[in-house]
N, C-alpha and C positions, 0 to 999 in steps of 0.2 A: 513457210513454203520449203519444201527439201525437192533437190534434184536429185533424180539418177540419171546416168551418163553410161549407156551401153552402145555398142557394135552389135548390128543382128545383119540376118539377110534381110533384101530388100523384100522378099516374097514372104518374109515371115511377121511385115510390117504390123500386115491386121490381126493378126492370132495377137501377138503381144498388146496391140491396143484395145482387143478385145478384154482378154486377160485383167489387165488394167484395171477394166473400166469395171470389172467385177469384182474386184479388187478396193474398187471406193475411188482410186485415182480421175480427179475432175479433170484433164484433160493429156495433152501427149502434142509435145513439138518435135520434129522432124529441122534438127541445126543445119546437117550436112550430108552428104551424097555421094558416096565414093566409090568408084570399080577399079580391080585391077586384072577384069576379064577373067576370070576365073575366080569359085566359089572358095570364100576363105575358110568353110568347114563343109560338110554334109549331115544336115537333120532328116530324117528321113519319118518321124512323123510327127505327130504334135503332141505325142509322151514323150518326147524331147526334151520342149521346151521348157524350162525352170524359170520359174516365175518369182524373184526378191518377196519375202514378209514385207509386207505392207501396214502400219498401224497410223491410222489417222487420225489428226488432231482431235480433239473433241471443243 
């Protein structure tokens, strides 16, 4: 099993789980939850988003 350990926004949750899941990745936990009232970047579409290579065990 390999973890990745990212920071995203909270509204970009699904687009990354989405991604993921096309990706082969069988599933996606959510550790922690953190605001400090204000966005720590601005993505402003989802050609943004960069998605790690993925290569799954076989």
């Amino acid at each position: 099993m390999k973890m990745i350990k990212c920071y995203i926004q909270y509204e970009k949750l699904e687009v990354v789980r989405e991604k993921l899941f096309e990706l082969g990745v069988p599933g996606l936990s959510v550790v922690d939850a953190k605001g400090i009232g204000k966005p720590m970047s601005q993505l402003t579409s989802d050609s943004d988003l960069k998605v790690p290579q993925f290569h799954p065990c076989v």
